[in-house]
C-alpha positions as CSV (number, residue, x, y, z in Angstrom):
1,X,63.3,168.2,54.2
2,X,65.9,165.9,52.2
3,X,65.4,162.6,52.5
4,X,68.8,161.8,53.3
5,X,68.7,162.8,57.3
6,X,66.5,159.8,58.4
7,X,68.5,157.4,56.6
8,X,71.5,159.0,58.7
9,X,69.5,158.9,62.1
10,X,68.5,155.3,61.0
11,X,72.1,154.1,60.5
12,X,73.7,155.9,63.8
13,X,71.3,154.6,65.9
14,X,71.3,151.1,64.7
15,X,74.9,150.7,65.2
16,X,74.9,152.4,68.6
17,X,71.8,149.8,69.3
18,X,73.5,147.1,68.2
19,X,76.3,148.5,70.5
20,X,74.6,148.2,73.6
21,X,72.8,144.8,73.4
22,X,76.2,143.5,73.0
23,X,76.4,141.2,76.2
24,X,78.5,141.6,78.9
25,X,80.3,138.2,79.2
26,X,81.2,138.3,75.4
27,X,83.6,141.6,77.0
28,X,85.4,139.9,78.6
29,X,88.6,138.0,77.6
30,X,89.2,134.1,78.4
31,X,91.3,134.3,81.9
32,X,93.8,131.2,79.9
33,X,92.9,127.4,79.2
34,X,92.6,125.0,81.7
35,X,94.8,121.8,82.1
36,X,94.2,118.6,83.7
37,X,94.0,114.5,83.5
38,X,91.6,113.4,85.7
39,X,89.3,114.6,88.8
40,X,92.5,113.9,91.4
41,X,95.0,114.9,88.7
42,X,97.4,117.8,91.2
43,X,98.0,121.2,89.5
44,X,101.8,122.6,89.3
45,X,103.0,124.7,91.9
46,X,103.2,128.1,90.4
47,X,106.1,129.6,89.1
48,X,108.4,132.0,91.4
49,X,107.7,135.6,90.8
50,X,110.5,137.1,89.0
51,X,111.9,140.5,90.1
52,X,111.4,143.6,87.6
53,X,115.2,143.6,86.5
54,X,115.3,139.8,85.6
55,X,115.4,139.1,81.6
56,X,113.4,135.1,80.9
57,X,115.6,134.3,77.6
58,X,116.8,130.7,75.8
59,X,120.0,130.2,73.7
60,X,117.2,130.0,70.7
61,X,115.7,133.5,71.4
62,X,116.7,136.6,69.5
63,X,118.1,139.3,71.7
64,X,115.5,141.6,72.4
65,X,115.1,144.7,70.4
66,X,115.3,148.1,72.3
67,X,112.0,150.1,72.1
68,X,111.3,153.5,73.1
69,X,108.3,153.6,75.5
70,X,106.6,156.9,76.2
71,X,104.8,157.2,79.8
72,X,101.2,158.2,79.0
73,X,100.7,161.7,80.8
74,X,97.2,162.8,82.1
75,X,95.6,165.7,80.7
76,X,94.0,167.6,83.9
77,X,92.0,169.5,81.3
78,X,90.3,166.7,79.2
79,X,86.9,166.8,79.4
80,X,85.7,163.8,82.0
81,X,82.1,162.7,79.8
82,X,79.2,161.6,80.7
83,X,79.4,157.6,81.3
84,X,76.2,155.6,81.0
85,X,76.5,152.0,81.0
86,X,79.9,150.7,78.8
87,X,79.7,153.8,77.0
88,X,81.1,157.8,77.7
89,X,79.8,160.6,76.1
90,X,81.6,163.8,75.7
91,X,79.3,166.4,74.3
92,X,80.5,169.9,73.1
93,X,79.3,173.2,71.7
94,X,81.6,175.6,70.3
95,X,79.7,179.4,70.1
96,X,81.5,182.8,68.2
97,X,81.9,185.1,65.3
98,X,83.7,185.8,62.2
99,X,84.8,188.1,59.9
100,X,85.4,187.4,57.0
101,X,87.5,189.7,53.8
102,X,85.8,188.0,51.1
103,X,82.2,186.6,51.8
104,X,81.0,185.9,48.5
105,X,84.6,184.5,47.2
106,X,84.5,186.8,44.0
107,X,87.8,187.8,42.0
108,X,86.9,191.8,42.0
109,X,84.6,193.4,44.1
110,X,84.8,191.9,47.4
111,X,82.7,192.6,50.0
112,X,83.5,192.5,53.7
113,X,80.9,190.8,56.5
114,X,80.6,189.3,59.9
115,X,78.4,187.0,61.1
116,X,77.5,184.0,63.9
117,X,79.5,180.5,64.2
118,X,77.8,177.9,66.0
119,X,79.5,174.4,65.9
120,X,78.1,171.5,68.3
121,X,79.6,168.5,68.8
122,X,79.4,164.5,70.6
123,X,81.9,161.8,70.7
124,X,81.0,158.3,72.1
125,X,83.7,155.6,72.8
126,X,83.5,152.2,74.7
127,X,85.1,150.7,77.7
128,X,84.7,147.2,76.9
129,X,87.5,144.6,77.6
130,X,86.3,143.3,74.0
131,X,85.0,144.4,71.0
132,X,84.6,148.2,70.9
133,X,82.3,151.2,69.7
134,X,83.0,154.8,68.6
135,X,80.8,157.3,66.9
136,X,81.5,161.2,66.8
137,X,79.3,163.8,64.8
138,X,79.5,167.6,64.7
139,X,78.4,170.3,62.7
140,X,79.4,174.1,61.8
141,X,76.6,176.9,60.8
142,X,77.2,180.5,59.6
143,X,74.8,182.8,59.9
144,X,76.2,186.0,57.6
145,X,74.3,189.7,58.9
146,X,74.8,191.3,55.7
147,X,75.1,188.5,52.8
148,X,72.1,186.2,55.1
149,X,72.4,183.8,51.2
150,X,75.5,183.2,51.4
151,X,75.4,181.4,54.7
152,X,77.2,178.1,55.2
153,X,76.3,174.6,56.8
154,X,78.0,171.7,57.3
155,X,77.7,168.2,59.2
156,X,79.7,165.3,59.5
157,X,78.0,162.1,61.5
158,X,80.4,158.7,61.6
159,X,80.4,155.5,63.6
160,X,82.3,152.5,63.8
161,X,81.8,148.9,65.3
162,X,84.8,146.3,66.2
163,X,83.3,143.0,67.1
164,X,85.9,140.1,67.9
165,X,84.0,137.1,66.1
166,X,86.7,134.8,67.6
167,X,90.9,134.6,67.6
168,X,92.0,135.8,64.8
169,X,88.7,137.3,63.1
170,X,86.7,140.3,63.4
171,X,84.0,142.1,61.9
172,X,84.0,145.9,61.4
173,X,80.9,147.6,60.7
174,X,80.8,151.5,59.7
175,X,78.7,153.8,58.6
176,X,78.3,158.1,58.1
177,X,77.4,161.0,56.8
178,X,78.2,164.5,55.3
179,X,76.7,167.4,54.6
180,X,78.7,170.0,52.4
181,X,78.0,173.4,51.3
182,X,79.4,174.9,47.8
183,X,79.3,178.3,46.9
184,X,79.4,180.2,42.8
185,X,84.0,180.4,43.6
186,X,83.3,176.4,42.1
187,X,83.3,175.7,38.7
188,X,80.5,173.2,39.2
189,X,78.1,175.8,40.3
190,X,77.1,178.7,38.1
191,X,78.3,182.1,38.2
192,X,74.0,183.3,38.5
193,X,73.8,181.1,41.5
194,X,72.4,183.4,44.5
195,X,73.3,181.3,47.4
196,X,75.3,178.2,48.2
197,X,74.6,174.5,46.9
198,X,74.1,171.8,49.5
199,X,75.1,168.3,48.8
200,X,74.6,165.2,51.0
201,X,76.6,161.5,51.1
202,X,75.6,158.4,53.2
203,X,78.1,156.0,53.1
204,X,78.5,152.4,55.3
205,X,80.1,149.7,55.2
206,X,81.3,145.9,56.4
207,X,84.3,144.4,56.9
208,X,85.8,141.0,57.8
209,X,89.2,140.6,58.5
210,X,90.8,137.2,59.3
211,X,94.4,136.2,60.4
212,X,95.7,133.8,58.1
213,X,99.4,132.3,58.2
214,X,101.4,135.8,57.8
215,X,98.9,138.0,56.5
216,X,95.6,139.7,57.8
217,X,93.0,139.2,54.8
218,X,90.2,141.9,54.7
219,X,87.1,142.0,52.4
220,X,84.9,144.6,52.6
221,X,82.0,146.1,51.0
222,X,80.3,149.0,50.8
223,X,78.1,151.5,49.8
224,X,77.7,155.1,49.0
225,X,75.2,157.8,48.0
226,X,76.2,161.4,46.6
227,X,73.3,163.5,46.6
228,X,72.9,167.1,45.2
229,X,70.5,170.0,46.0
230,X,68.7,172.3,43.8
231,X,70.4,175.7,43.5
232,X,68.3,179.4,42.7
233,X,69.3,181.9,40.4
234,X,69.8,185.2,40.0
235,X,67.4,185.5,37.3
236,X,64.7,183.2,38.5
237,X,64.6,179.6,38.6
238,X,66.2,176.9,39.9
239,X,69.7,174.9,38.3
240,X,68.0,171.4,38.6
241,X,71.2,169.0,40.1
242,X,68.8,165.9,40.2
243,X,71.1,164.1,36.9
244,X,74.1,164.2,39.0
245,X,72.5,161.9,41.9
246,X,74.5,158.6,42.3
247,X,74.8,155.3,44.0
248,X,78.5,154.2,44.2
249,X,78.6,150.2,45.2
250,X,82.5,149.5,46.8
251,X,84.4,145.8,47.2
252,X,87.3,145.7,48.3
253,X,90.3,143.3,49.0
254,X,93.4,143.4,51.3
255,X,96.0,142.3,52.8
256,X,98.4,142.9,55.3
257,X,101.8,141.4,56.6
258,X,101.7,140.6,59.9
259,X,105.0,139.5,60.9
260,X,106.1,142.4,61.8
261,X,105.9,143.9,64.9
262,X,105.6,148.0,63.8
263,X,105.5,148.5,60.1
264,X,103.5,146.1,58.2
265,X,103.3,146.3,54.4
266,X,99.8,145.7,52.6
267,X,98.6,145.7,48.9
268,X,94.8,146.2,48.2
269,X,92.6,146.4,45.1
270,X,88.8,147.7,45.3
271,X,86.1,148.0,42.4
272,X,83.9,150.9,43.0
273,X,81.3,150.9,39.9
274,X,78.6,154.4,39.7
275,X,74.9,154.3,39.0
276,X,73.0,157.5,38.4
277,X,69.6,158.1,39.4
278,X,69.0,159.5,35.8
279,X,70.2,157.3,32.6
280,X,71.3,160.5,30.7
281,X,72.4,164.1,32.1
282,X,71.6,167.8,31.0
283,X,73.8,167.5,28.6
284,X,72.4,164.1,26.9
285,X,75.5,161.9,28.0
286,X,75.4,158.2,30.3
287,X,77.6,158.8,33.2
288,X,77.5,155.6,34.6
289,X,81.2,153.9,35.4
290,X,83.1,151.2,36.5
291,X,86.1,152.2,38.6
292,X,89.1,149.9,39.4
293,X,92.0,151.2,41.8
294,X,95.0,149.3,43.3
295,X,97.4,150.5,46.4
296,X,100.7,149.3,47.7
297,X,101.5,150.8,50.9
298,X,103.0,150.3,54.7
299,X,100.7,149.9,57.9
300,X,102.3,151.8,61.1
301,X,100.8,150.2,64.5
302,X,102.1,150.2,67.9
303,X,104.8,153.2,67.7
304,X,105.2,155.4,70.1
305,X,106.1,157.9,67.3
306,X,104.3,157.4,64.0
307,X,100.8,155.7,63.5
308,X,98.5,155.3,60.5
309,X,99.4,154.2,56.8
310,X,100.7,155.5,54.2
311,X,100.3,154.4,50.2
312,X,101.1,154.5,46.5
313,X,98.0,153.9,44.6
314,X,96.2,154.1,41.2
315,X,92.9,154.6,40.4
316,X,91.0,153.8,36.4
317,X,87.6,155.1,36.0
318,X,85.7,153.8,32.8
319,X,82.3,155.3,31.6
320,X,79.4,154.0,29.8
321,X,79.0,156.9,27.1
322,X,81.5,155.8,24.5
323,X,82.7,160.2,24.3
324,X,83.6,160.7,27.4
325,X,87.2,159.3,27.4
326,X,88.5,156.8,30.6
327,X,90.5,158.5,33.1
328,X,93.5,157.2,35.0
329,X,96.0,158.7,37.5
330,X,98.1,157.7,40.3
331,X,98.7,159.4,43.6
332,X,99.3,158.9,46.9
333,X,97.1,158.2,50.1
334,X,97.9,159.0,53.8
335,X,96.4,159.1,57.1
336,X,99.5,159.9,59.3
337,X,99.9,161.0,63.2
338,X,103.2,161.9,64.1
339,X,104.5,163.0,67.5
340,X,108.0,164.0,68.0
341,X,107.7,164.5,71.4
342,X,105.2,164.7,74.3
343,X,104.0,167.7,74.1
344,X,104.2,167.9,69.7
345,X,101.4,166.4,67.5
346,X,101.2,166.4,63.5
347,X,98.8,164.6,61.4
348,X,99.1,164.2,57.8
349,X,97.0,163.1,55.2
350,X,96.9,163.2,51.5
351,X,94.0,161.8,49.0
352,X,92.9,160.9,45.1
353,X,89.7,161.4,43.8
354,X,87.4,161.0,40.8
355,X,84.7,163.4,41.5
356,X,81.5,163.5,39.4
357,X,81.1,166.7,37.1
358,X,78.3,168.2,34.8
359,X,80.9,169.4,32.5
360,X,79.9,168.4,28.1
361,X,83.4,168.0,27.4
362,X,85.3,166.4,30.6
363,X,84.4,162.9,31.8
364,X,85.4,163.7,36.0
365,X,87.7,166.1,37.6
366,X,90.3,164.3,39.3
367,X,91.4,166.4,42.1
368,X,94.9,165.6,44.5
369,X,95.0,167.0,48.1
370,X,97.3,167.0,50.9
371,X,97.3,168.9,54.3
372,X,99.0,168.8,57.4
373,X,98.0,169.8,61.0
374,X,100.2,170.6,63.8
375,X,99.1,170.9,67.7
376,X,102.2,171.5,70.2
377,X,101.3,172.5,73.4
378,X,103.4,175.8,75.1
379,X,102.0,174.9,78.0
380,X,99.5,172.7,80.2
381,X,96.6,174.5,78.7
382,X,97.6,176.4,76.0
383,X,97.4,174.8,72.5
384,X,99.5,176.3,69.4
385,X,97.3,174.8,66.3
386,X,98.4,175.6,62.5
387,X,97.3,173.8,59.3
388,X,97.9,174.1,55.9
389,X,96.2,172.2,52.8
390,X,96.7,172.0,48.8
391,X,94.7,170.9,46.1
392,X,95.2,170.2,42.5
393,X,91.9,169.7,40.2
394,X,92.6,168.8,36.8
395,X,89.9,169.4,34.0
396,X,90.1,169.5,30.1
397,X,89.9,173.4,30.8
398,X,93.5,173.1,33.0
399,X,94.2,173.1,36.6
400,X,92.8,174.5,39.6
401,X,94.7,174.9,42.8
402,X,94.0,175.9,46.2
403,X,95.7,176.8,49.1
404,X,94.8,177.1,52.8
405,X,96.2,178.1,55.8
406,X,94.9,178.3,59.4
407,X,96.7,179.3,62.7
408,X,95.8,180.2,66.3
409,X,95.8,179.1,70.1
410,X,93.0,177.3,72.0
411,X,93.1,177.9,75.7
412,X,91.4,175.7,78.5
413,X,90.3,177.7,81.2
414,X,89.0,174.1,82.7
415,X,87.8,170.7,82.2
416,X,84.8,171.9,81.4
417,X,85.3,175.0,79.1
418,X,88.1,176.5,77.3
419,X,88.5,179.6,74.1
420,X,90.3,179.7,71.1
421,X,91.0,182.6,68.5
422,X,92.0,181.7,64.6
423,X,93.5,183.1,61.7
424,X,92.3,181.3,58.4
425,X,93.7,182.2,54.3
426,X,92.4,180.7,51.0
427,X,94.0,181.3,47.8
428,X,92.4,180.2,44.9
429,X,95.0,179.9,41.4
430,X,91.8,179.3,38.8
431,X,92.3,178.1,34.8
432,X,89.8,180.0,33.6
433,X,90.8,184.5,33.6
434,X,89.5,186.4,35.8
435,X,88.2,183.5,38.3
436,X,91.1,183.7,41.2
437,X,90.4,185.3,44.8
438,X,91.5,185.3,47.9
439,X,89.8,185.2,51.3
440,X,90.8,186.3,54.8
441,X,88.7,185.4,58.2
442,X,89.1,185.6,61.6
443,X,87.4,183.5,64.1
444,X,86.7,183.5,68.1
445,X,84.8,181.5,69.9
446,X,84.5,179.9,73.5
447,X,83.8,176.1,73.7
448,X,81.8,174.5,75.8
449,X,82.4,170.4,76.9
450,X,81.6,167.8,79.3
């Protein structure tokens, strides 16, 4: 059992604890101040109500700016949850099959094979007047018939507390975790390896973000843990990952302009240093690094169109063996949600990383992604979903690049159930010969919610 899942347990549960102690007069908002001079001091008649076509406006005002307002429309087919207390729970299991052109991801020699999808599900938000809670964790397990080793698992737990300190300050606490699977189509897994490589990350973190003047000021700090599993070979054995174990320690510093009322422009630098469990890896070299990154970028709030952020950033990553050589590279961040119109949703996102490697000769492989996802609805409850991802990773060997594509309808019988069938392509372009494939699956499944 890897140690990793009760540290996960630990750190959902405290926050969801925490959550719920939370009293209930601290929910509420202050009703206004209170005016007066004196016990016999007489309060001032109340204003006249004003009719919903008169405009309040001084000669010193500005003239007020036009704003498109959407009406929020009511999906008869969102799942209701489960409410308990100030918190709802919407629970979900998603059960099918798939098939899949290419299971073992291999450039000749590809062999067909179906197999059982099981993906469960639970999101958690609060209805609190103040301060508020969200958590969400799924997971997604093949089960192959044919190829039963090169069965897949994956997990992804999260949580996220907003606690209004007082005007103008809040804390945000966060924490997660992720479980990945790789298979031999990597370059950091070898060729020999006879089933997939499972790696685990905690990460959490706390914020404190204070209004001051024209700017929002945010430090935060946080930590992260990358841990890798052992992998068995062909031949007999085990490829021992234990070297490439690491503790990544995160502070960070930003802030935001908040004058204005729906793009807001921020600038933020973080320091992220590395620390491996082991001083020296399989191949005799210290991998431990100091990493520095800066971003300049605009904030989009309270649009009825676009939401999210959007940056420019650069990222330096020096390490302790004097051979391996300090790596640098800009790109560009995004977390993006755009809806053109009611019934139209795409999200966009784009990311930079540094990622750890066991390679002698290359010091990380810094890797560039972008996708997009698209949801538009052809009618009340049928869904039209598409997606389509890139990635770029960049090692003293050359590039690798891969390319995704997914595409199908989800259809809602009900609140409480609904089905979906998918179509999903990866192309992989490799550096090294003979190391490219492709890989065709198709995917049903009926899901199951509250």
């Amino acid at each position: 059992m890897c140690v990793c899942r009760p540290f996960c347990v630990l750190a959902a549960a405290s926050l969801i604890a925490l959550a719920a102690a939370l009293p209930a007069v601290a929910q509420e908002a202050d009703a206004g101040d209170m005016y007066s001079e004196g016990e016999d001091a007489v309060a001032p008649p109340p204003p006249p109500p004003v009719p919903d076509y008169a405009v309040i406006s001084s000669a010193d005002d500005p003239p007020p700016a036009l704003r498109r307002k959407r009406m929020a429309v009511e999906d008869p087919y969102a799942p209701l949850g489960l409410r308990q207390g100030g918190l709802t729970y919407f629970p979900t299991i998603e059960i099918g099959g798939v098939a899949t052109s290419n299971v073992a991801r291999v450039a000749t020699g590809a062999d067909t094979d179906v197999g059982l999808r099981l993906k469960p599900g639970l999101r958690v938000e609060s209805g609190w007047s103040r301060h508020a809670f969200t958590a969400s964790a799924s997971g997604e397990f093949v089960r192959y018939l044919q190829e039963e080793e090169l069965s897949t698992s994956g997990a992804d737990v999260q949580a996220a507390l907003r606690l209004d300190v007082r005007r103008g300050t809040r804390l945000d606490l966060e924490s997660g975790y992720t479980l990945t699977s790789t298979g031999a189509s990597s370059t950091e897994v070898p060729d020999t390896a006879t089933g997939n490589r499972l790696s685990h990350e905690i990460r959490g973190s706390v914020g404190v973000t204070h209004e001051a003047g024209f700017a929002d000021l945010q430090l935060k700090s946080g930590l992260r843990r990358e841990m890798f599993e052992d992998v068995d070979l062909s031949g007999g054995g085990k490829e021992d990952n234990s070297d490439r174990n690491y503790t990544e320690l995160a502070l960070s510093l930003r802030g935001t302009f908040n004058r204005g009322a729906v793009i807001r422009p921020f600038v933020e630098v973080a320091y992220t240093p590395r620390f491996h469990d082991k001083n020296v890896d399989r191949n005799g070299l210290r991998r431990d690094s100091q990493g520095l990154s800066g971003t300049l970028g605009l904030r989009i709030d309270d649009d009825p169109v676009w939401t999210g952020e959007v940056g420019v950033t650069y990222l330096v990553r020096d390490y302790e063996d004097p051979t391996l050589k300090t790596v640098d590279a800009p790109g560009v961040l995004a977390n993006l949600q755009w809806r053109p119109t009611e019934l139209t949703q795409i999200d966009l996102s784009a990311t930079l990383t540094a990622g750890e490697t066991a390679s002698a000769v290359d010091s990380a492989t810094l890797t560039w992604g972008a996708g997009a996802t698209l949801r538009h609805a052809l009618r009340d409850n049928l869904d039209l979903i598409g997606a389509v991802t890139f990635s770029s990773a960049k090692t003293t060997a050359g590039t690798d690049e891969s390319y995704g594509t997914r595409a199908g309808l989800e259809w809602k019988l009900n609140p409480l159930a609904s089905w979906s069938m998918f179509y999903e392509g990866n192309w992989y372009d490799s550096a090294a010969a003979g190391s490219d494939y492709d890989e065709h699956r198709l995917l049903g499944s009926i899901i199951l919610k509250r």
